[in-house]
VEXKOL-431878 format. One line per field, with one value per residue (C-alpha): residue number from 1; residue in one letter; x, y, z. Coordinates in nm, 2 decimals, m for minus. Layout:
// VEXKOL-431878
marza c(NUM; ...)
nuti c(A; ...)
u c(X; ...)
v c(Y; ...)
w c(Z; ...)
END
This chain:
// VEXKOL-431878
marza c(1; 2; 3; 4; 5; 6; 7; 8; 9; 10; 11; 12; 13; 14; 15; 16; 17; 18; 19; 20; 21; 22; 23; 24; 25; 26; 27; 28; 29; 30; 31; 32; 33; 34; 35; 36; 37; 38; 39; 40; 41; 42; 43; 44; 45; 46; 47; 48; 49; 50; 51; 52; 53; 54; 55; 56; 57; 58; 59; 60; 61; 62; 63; 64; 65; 66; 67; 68; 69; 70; 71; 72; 73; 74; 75; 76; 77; 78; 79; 80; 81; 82; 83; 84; 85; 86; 87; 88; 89; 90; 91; 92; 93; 94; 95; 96; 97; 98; 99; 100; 101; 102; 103; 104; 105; 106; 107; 108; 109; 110; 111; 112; 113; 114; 115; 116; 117; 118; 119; 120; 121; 122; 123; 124; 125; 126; 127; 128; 129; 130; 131; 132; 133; 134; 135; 136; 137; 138; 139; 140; 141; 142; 143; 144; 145; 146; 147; 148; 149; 150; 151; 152; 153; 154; 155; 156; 157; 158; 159; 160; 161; 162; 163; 164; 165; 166; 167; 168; 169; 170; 171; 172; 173; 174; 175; 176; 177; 178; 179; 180; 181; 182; 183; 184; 185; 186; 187; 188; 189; 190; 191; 192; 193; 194; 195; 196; 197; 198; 199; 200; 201; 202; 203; 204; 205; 206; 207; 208; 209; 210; 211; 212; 213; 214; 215; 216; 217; 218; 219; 220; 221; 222; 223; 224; 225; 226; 227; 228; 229; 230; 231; 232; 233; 234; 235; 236; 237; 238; 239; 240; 241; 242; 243; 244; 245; 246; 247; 248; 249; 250; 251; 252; 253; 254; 255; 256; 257; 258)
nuti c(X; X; X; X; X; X; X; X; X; X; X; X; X; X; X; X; X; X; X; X; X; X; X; X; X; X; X; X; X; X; X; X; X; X; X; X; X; X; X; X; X; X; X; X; X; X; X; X; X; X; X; X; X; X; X; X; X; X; X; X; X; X; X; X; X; X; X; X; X; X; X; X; X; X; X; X; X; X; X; X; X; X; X; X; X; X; X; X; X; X; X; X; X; X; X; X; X; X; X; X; X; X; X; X; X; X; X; X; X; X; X; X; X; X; X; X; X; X; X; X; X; X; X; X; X; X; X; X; X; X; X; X; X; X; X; X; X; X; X; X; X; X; X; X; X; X; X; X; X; X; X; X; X; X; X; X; X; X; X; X; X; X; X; X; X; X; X; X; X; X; X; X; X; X; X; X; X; X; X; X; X; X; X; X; X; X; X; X; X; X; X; X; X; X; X; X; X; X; X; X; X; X; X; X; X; X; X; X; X; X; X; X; X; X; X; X; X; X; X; X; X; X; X; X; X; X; X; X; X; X; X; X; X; X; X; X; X; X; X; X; X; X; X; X; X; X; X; X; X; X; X; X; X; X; X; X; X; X)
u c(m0.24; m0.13; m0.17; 0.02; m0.31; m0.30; m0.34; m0.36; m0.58; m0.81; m1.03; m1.31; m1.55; m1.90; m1.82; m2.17; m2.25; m2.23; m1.88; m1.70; m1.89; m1.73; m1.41; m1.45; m1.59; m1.29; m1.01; m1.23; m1.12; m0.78; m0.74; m0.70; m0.93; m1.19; m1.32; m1.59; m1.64; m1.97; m2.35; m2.49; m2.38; m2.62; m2.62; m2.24; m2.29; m2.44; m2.18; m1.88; m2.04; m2.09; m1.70; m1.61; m1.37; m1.34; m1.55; m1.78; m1.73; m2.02; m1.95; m2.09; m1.80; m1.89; m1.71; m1.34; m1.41; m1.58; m1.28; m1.03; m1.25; m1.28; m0.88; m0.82; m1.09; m0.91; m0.59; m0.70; m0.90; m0.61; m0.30; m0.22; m0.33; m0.24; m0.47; m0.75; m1.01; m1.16; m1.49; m1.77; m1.94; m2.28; m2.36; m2.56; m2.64; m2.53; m2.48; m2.40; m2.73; m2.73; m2.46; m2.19; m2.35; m2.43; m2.13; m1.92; m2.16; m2.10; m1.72; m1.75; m1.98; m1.71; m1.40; m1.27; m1.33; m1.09; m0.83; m0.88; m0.90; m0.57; m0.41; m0.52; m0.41; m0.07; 0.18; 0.02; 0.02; 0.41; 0.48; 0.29; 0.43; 0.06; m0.13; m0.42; m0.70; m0.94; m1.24; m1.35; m1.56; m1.58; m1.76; m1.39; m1.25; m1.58; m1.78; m2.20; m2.35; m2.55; m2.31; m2.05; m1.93; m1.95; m1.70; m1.50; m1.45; m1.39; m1.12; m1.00; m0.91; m0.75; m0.52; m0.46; m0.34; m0.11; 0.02; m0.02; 0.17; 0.49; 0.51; 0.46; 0.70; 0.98; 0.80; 0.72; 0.34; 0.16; m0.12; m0.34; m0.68; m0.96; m1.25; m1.62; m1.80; m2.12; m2.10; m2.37; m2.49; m2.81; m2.78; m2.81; m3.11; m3.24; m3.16; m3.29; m3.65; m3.71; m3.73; m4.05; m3.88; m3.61; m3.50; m3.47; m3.23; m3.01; m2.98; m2.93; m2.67; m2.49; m2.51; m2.22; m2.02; m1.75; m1.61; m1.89; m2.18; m2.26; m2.21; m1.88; m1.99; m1.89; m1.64; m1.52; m1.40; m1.28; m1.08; m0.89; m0.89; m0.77; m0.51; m0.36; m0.37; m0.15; 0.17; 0.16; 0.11; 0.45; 0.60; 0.30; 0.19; 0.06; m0.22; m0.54; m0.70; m1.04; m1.15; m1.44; m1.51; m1.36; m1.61; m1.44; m1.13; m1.29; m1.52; m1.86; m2.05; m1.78; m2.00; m1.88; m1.79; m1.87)
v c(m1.03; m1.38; m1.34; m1.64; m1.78; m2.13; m2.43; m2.21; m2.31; m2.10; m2.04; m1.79; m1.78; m1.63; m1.74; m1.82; m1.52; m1.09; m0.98; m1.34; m1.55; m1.24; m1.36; m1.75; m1.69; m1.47; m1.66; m1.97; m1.79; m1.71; m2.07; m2.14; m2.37; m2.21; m2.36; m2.21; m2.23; m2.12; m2.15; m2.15; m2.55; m2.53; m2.18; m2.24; m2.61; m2.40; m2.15; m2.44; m2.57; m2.28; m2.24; m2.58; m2.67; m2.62; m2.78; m2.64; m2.70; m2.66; m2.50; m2.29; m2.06; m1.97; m2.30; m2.35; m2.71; m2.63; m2.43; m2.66; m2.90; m2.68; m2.69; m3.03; m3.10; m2.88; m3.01; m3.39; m3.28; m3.12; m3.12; m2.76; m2.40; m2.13; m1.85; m1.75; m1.44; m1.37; m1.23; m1.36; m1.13; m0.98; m0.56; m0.75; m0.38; m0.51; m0.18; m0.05; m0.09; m0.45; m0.58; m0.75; m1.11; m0.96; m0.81; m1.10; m1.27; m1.03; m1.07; m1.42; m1.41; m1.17; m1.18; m1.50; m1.73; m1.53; m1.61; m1.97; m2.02; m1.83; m2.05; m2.41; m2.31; m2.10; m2.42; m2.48; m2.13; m2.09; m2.39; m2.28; m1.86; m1.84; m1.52; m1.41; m1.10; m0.95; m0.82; m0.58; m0.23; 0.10; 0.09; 0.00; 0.38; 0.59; 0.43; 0.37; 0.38; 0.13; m0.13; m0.17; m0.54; m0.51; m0.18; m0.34; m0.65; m0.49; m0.25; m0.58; m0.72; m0.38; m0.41; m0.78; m0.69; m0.48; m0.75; m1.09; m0.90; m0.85; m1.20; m1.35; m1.16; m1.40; m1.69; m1.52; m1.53; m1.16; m0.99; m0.73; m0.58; m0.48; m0.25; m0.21; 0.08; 0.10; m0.20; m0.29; m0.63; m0.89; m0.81; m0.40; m0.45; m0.63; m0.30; m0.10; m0.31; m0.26; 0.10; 0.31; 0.39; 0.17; 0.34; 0.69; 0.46; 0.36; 0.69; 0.89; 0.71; 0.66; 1.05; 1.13; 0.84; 1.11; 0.90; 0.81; 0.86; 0.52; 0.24; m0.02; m0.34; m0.68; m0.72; m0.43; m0.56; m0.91; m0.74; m0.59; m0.92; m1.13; m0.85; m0.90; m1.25; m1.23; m1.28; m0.92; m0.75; m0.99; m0.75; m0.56; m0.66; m0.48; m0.28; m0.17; m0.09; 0.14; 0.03; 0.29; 0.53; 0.77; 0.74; 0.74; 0.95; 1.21; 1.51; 1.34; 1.72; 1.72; 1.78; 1.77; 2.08; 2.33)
w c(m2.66; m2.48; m2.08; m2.05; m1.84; m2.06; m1.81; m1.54; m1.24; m1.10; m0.80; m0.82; m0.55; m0.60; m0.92; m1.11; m1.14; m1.18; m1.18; m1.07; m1.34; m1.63; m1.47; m1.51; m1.86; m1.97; m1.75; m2.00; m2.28; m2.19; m2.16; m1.84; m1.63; m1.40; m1.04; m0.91; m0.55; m0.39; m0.30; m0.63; m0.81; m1.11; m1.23; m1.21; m1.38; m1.67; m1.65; m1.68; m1.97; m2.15; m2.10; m2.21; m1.92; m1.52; m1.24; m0.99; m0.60; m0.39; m0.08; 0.23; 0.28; 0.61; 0.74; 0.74; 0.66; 0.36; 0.25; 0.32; 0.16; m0.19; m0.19; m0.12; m0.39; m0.65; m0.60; m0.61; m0.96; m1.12; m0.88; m0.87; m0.82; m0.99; m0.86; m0.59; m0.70; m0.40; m0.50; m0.30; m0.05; 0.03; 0.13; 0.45; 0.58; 0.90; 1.10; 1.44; 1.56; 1.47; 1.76; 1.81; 1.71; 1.37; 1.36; 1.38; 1.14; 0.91; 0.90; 0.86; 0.57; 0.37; 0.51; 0.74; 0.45; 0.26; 0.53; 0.49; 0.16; 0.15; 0.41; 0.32; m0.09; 0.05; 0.00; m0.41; m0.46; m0.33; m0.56; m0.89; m0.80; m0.84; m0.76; m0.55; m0.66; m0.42; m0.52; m0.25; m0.28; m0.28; 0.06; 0.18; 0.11; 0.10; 0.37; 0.28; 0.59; 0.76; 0.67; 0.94; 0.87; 0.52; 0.52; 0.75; 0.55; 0.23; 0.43; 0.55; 0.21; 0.08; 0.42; 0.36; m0.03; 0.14; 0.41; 0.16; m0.12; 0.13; 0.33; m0.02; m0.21; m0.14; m0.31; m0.62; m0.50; m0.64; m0.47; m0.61; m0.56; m0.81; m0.61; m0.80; m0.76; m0.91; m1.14; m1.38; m1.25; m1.21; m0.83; m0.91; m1.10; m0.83; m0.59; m0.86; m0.87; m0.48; m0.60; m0.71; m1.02; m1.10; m1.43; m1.26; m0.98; m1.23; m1.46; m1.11; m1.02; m1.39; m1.41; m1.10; m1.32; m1.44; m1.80; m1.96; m1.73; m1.71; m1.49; m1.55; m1.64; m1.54; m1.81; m1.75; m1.38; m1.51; m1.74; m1.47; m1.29; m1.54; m1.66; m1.29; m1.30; m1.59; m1.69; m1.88; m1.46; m1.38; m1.18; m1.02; m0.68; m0.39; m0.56; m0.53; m0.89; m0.92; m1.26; m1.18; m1.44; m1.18; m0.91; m0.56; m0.68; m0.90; m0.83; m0.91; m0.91; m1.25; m1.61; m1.91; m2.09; m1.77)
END
């Protein structure tokens, strides 16, 4: 199937590695060109390469001027952008205990750059009709505990879907989110590690997974990503998409063939 992606410009931050890096690789193959934007050049260096086109922008989202910078750097490198995935973000357990300092740190670090990087690439996204995708979580709808800025980030980006989708409507400019669950990545196994007995982590928590019993895996997401990116979701904006094997909508105490 042709998504229509050729040539298209990209934007994925957090994108060298876990779910944003499955994204860069298949938006790569698509044929569109991948920038990745975020604290991690080399990894994502090795990533580009592997992908055969794109570029890599170092930057500390946590400063407007760094985002502004990232934009002004993709446009100067290839004059337009198509698209923004909005993936980067860290679970930074910051809860109610941890005040309102943390707090606010913790919105900064997964939310306000989102803002900003909306803002200084709104004008080449109005010209190119482009499209934005948020990655946000589960922790948005279900809540986790213990992680106050984090929830209210990722409920942030399923509101601002909502909002960006209808002020952008009029230019032609789509808006969609894609929300993980319990996705399959090098950052889980590194949760599942800290544990006494990391295998029994991860088969506990494949096993309330209802299709499948397993965990999704990055593809899995980018799939969904990409598919919104593309031309083939032309006329869908406005949503937010649970690629989850059924985990935050359906009765996880559900076994097959009771």
């Amino acid at each position: 199937m042709n998504l229509g992606l050729e040539d298209k410009v990209v934007i994925v931050t957090g994108g060298s590695k876990g779910i944003g890096a499955a994204c860069v690789e298949l938006f790569a193959e698509e044929g569109a060109i991948p920038v990745i934007v975020g604290r991690s050049p080399e990894i994502g260096k090795a990533l580009i390469e592997k992908c055969g086109r794109g570029v890599v922008i170092e930057a500390e989202l946590m400063s407007e001027e760094a985002c502004q910078n990232a934009i002004t750097k993709t446009l100067e490198e290839y004059g337009r952008i198509d698209g923004l995935v909005h993936n980067a973000g860290i679970n930074d357990q910051v809860s109610l205990r941890a005040g309102v300092e943390a707090f606010k740190g913790s919105l900064q670090k997964n939310l306000i750059h989102l803002y900003a990087l909306t803002h200084h690439a709104l004008e080449a996204l109005i010209a190119s009709k482009g499209f934005i995708v948020n990655v946000t979580s589960k922790v948005a709808v279900t809540g986790q505990g213990g992680t106050s800025g984090y929830a209210a980030s990722k409920g942030a980006m399923n509101a601002l879907t909502r909002e960006w989708a209808l002020d952008l409507a009029k230019h032609g400019v789509r808006v969609n989110s894609v929300v993980p669950a319990e996705v399959h990545t090098p950052m889980y196994e590194g949760l599942a590690a800290a544990e006494e007995d990391p295998q029994k982590f991860l088969d506990n928590m494949s096993s309330v997974i209802p299709l499948g019993k397993r965990m999704t895996t990055a593809e899995e997401m980018a799939n969904a990503v990409v598919f919104l990116a593309s031309e083939r979701s032309s006329h869908t904006t406005g949503q937010i998409i649970y690629p989850d094997g059924g985990y935050v909508h359906l009765d996880r105490s559900y076994q097959p063939g009771g």
